[in-house]
N, C-alpha and C positions, 0 to 999 in steps of 0.2 A: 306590378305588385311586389318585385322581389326587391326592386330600389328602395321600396318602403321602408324596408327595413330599419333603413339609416336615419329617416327622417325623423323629426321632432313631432312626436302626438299633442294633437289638442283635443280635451275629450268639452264638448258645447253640452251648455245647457239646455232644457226641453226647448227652451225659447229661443235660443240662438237656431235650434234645429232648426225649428221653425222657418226663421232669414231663410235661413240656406235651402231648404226646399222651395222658397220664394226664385230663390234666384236661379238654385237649377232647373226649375218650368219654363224660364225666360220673361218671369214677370217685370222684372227689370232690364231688360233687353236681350239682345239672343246669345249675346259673350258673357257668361254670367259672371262676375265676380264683386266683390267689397270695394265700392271707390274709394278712392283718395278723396274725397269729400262728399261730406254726408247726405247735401241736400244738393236736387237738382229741381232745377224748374218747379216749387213749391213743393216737393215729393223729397219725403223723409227716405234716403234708400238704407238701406241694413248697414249696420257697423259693428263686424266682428273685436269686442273690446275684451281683452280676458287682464288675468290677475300679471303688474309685473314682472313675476318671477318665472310666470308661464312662458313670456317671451321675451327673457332672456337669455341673450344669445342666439336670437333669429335677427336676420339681416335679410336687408333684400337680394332677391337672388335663388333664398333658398327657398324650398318646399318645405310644406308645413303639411301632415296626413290630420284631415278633421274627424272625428270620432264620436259617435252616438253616447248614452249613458255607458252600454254596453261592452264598447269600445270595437263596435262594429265601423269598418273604414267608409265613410261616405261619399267625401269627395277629398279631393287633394288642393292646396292651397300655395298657388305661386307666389312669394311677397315680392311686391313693388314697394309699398312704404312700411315702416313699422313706426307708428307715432308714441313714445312715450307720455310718463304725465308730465307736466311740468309745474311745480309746486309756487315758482313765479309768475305765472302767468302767461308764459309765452308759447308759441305755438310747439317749439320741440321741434328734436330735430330729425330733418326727410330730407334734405338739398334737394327738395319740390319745389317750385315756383305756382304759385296761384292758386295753391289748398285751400287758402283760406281767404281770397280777394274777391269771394262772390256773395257777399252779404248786400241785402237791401235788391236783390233780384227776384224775390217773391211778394215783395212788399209786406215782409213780416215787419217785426220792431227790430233794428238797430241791434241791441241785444243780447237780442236771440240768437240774431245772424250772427252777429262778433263770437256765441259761445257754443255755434251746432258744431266745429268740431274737437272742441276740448274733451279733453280727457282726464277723469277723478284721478287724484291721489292714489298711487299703487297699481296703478293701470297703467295698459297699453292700447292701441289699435292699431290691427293688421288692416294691411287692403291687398289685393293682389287678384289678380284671374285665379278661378275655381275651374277644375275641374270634375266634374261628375262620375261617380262610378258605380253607385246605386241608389236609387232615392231610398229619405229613410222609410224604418219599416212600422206598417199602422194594423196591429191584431182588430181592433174595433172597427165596426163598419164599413169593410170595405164596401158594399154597397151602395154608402153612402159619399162616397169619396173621388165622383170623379172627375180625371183631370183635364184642363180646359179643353184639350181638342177632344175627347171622347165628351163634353159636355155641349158644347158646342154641336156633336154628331146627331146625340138623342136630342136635342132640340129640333134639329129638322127634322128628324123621326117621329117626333111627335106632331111635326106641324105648325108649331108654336113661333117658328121663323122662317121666313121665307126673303128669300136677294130683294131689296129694297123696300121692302118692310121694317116697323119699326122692333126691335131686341127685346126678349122680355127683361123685364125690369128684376133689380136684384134688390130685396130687403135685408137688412144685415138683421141678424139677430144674437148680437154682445151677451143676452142674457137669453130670460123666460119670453113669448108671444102670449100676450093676454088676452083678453076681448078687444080695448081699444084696439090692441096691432093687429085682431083677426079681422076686427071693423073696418080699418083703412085697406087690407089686402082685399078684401069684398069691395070695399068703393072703386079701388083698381081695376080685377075684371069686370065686374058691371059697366067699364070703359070699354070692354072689352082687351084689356091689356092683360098679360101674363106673368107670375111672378115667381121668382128662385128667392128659397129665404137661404140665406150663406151663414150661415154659424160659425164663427172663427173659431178654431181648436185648435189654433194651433201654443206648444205648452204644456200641452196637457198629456197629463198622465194619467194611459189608459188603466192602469187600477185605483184613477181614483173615483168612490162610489159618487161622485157628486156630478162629474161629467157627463156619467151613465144616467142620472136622475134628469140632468140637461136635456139630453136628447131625447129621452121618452116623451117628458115633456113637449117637447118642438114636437114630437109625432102627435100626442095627443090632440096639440093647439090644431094642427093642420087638420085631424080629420073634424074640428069644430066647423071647418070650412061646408062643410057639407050638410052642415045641420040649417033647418030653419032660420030664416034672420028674426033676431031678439029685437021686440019693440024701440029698446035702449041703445041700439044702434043706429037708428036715424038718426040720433044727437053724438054718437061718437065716433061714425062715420058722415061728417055734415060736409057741407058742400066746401068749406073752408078745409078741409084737410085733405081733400083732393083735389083742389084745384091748385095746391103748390106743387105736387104730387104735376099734376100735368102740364104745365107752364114748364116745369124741369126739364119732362119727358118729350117735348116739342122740339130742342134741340139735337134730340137724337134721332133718325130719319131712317139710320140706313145702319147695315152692320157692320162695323167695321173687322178687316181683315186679319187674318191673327195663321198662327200656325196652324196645319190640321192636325199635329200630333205633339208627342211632349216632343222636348228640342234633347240633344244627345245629352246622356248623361242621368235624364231621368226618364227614361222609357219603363216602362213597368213588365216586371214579368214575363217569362216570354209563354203567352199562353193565355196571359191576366188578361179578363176582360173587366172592367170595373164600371157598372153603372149602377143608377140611383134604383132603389128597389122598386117592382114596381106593385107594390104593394101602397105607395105611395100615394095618398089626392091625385085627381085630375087636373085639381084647379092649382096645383103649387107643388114646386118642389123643393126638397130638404138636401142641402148641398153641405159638408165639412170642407171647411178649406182652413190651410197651415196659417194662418192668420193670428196672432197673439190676442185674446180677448179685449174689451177696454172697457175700466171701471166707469170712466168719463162717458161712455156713449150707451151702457148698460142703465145706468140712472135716470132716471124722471126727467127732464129739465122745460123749460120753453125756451122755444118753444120746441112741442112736444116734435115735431115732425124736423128734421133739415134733409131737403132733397137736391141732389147733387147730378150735375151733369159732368162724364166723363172729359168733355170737352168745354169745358169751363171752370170759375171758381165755385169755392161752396157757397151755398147761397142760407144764410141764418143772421143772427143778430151779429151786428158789429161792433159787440163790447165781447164775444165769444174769446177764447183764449187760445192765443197759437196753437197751443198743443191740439186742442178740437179743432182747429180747421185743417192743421197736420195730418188726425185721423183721419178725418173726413178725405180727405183728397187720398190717402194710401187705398182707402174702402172703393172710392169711387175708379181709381184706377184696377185695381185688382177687379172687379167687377166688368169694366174693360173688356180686359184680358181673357175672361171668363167666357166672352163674347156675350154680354147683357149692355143693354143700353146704361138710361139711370138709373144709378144709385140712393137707396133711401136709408139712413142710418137713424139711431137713438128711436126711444120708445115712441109711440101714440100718443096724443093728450089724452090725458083721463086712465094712461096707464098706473095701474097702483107699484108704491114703492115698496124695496123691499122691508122696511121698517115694517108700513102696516099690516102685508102678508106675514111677517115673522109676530108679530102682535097678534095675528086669529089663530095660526097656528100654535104659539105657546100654550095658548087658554085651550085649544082644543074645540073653537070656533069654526063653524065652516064659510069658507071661503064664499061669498056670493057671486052668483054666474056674470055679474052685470063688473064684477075686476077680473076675474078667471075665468077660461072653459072649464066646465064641470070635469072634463079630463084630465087637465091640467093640475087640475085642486085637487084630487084622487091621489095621483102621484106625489104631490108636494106631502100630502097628508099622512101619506105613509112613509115617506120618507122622514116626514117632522113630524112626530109624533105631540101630543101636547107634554109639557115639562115634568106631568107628575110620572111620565112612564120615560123618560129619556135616561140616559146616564149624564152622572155630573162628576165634578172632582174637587176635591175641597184640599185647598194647600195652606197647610200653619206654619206660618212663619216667626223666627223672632229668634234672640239669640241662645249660644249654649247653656239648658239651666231653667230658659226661662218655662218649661211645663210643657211644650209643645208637644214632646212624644206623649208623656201623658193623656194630654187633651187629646188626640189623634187617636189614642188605642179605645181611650172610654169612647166617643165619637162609632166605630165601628160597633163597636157591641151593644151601644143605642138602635144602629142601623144592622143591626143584625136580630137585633131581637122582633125586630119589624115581620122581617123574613120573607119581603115582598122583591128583592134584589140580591145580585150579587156584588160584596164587597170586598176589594183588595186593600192591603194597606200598606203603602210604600214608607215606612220610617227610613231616616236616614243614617241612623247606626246600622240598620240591619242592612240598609240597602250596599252602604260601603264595600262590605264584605260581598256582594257577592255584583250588582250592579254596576259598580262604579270601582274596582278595585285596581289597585294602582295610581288611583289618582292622590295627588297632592292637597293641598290646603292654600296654594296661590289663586288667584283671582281666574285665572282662565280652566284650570283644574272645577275648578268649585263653580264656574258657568254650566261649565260640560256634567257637570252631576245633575245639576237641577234640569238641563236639557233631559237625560237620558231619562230621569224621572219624569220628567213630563210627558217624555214620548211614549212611556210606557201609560202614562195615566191617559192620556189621550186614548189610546188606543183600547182601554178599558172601556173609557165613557164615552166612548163611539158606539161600542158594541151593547150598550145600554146597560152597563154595569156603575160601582159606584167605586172610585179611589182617592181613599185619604193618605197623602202624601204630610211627614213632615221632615222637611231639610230644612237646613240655617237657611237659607234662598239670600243671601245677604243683599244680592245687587238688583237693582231695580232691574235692569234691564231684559237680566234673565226670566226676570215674575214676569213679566209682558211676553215673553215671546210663549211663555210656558201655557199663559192665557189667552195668546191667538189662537196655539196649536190646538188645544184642551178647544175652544171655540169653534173653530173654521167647521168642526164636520156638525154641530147643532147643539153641542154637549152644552152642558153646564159648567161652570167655574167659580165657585168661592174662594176668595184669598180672605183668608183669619191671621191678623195681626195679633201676635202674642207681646204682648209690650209690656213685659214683666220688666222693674228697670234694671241696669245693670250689676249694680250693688247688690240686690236680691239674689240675680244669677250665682251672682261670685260665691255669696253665702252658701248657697246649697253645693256647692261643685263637690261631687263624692267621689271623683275620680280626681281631683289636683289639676284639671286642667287649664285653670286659669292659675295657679299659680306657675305649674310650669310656661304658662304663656308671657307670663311678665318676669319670668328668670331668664327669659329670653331662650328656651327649649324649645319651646313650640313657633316656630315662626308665621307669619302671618294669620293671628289669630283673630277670630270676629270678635271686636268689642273693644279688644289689648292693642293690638300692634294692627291689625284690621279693619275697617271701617264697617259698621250695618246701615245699610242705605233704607231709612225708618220709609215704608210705603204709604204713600197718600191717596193710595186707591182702594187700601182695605175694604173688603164689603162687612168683614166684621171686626173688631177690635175689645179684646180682652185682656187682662191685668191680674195674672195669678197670684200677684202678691194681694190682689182684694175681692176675691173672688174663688169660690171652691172651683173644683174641678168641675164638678155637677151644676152647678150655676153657668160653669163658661162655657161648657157643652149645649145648656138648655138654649144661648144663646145663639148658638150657630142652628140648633134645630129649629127654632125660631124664623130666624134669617129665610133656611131653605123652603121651611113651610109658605111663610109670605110672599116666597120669589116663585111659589108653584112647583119645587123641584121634589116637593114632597106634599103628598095631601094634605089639606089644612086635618 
């Protein structure tokens, strides 16, 4: 540890963690480190790619100390290659020989093959042996969390495996388990077969509430296993959805051999015992494993079922796209590992998407048991509230001049006279001063405002409050990210296009600041010397040169009434 000192930190993202706990379990073999090429034998293996400048100046040879968020030491990193990007197209330079001469040995497309180990613009990719010095660290669930040899242990403890019997089966679950997934887990042990649902976390950040919603949920769905079978399950547990399910499972026979413990480097605690609660169903178990989620295998698709044998290809439709057959075979291999036979990934047929779930939820609709367990639906429901009691956030955009603070201030005391909420009001003269201070008026300054405002509005109309925000917001790009973040946790987001035109602006300026902007004083100013990137995604759009203030406000109350974010 004292060598460390000297080394070069690389501090990994949640996701990268992620890899790396893959690797030090030995899921990728028992020397664990980042190959010199990305794919082996149809198996996507991890690729440590950080920023340029992160590794510059690392050379092979050296050690590289890898680093939690926290800047906790996890494991240490030998480099064998360091690949930069190359903006021409070429592999870059390693004086490796056969990095990259293995394309067309998965029988992917062409490619794909020619571009699995390219590296973006601005980047690098390390490879080198890892070594292990503490796995990282997981405050949530340890009971839920254990690792293959200790899962592999409580299997035999339970029964559930026995030396030449068949493994029980592992269900992935990317997302929520509905009725259809609780129907096909039912048509499984009525096989009499047994099943581990594995829940990929890995990524995730344990304060985020949404994870924590995740898993409740999974607990809920499983103790549906115990209830009565719903009439409406003969049709969504039918005999076609289990018999792909067992035709899979035929090729798996026996257990294959694995380590009885973790491999050095990621032994847990000395003292930790970590197994699944057993508070847990009889009929299933609820596993977290460091697995990155995937939006592709969370979603509906058909068909509804693809079952995979550890020891074979994936088996689904053959217009499927590399990338799904990618996952699938990483699923099927970890699972593996896990000591489970087949693997079963992406939803049920007849699993509802989340479109329609977020459609019953906004209204304030309940959820029917024949898409949901009733436990299931509880949880979601209280977590998503219907629109007229969530928080929202309403951002005016448009240039300096054009009324926006205005319409923002009247706007609050609309919604305050209500008096059913609480409302913050993020303006962005006031916020200058105290949010965003020291920033500039150049393009990357004036992203980072409307970030910092957003983050703050988010975290408002998370908490089921309401924040009118108005900054110049000039750049599209940054009104998009402000409206995923302001989204991702249920909130609401109005974007109000203030499209007073230019000319009007300049007329009213009571401070000079467009005149100083075109004496060339004020540099990069929006409208003058600056560009306003007019958005095409407005939900509302107002023109204070033909419209009172009271008119452009009725308009936005309008809007949120109609969207439900306020009582009709």
């Amino acid at each position: 540890m004292t060598a460390s000192t000297a080394w070069r930190s690389l501090t990994l993202t949640l996701a990268q963690l992620a890899d790396l706990e893959l690797l030090l379990l030995g899921v990728f073999g028992p020397v664990p480190g980042y190959a010199e090429t990305t794919s082996r034998d149809g198996l996507r293996m991890p690729a440590l790619v950080v920023p340029a400048e992160a590794a510059a100046g690392v050379a092979p040879g050296d050690t590289v100390a890898l680093r939690d968020p926290e800047g906790v030491m996890i494991a240490a990193l030998h480099v064998g290659l360091v690949r930069p990007s190359s903006e021409s197209g070429e592999s870059g330079e390693s004086g490796e020989s056969g990095e990259s001469g293995e394309s067309g040995e998965t029988g992917e497309t062409g490619a794909r093959d020619d571009d699995a180990d390219a590296v973006g613009p601005g980047q690098a990719r390390l490879a080198g042996r890892v070594e292990g010095l503490r796995p990282p660290s997981h405050p949530d669930y340890p009971g839920l969390r254990p690792r293959p040899g200790e899962l592999r242990a409580l299997l035999r403890e339970r029964g559930w495996f026995e030396p030449g019997g068949r493994a029980p089966w592992a269900v992935w679950a990317d997302g929520l388990l509905h009725t259809a997934d609780i129907a096909r887990i039912r048509a499984l042990t009525r096989q009499g077969k047994r099943c581990v649902v594995l829940a990929p976390v890995g990524g995730t950040d344990p304060t985020d509430p949404r994870h924590h919603l995740r898993v409740r949920a999974l607990r809920a769905a499983l103790d549906a296993l115990d209830e009565p079978i719903r009439p409406t399950e003969a049709t969504l547990a039918g005999e076609a959805i289990a018999a792909e399910a067992t035709r899979a499972s035929a090729a798996v026979s026996f257990y294959p051999p694995g380590p009885a413990a973790p491999p050095a480097g990621a032994e847990t605690a000395a003292g930790r015992t970590t197994r699944p609660s057993d508070a847990q169903p009889a009929k299933a178990l609820l596993v977290l494993v460091p697995v990155v989620p995937s939006a592709e295998l969370a979603a509906p698709r058909e068909p509804g079922i693809t079952a995979t044998s550890p020891f074979g290809a994936p088996t689904g439709d053959p217009g499927e796209p590399d990338r799904l057959a990618e996952l699938v075979t990483l699923r099927a291999h970890v699972a593996e590992f896990y000591g489970l036979g087949g693997s079963i990934t992406g939803p049920a047929l007849g699993a509802p998407g989340r479109d329609e779930l977020a459609a019953l939820l906004a209204a304030g609709r309940p959820i029917p048991a024949e898409l949901t367990p009733p436990g299931v639906a509880a949880q979601l429901a209280r977590a998503y509230p219907p629109r007229r009691a969530r928080g929202f956030t309403v951002l005016f955009t448009g240039l300096s001049g054009s009324g926006k603070s205005t319409l923002a201030a009247l706007l609050v005391v609309r919604l305050l006279e209500r008096g059913d909420r609480h409302v913050t009001l993020l303006d962005d003269d006031v916020v200058r001063t105290q949010l965003s201070r020291g920033l500039g008026f150049s393009r990357a300054d004036r992203e980072a405002g409307v970030t910092r405002i957003g983050f703050v509005a988010a975290e408002v109309a998370a908490a089921g409050g309401i924040a009118v925000c108005a900054p110049t917001a000039p750049h599209a790009a940054a009104r998009a990210r402000t409206r995923e973040l302001v989204g991702s946790s249920g909130a609401g987001f109005v974007l109000v296009h203030v499209s007073t035109p230019l000319e009007v602006c300049e007329n009213r300026d009571r401070e000079g600041l467009y005149a100083r902007a075109r004496a060339g004083l004020i540099p990069e100013f929006t409208g003058v010397s600056a560009p306003y990137e007019e958005p095409t995604d407005a939900d509302v759009t107002v023109d204070t040169a033909r419209v009172t203030p009271d008119a452009a406000v009725d308009a936005v109350l309008a809007y949120l009434r109609t969207e439900g974010w306020l009582p009709a």
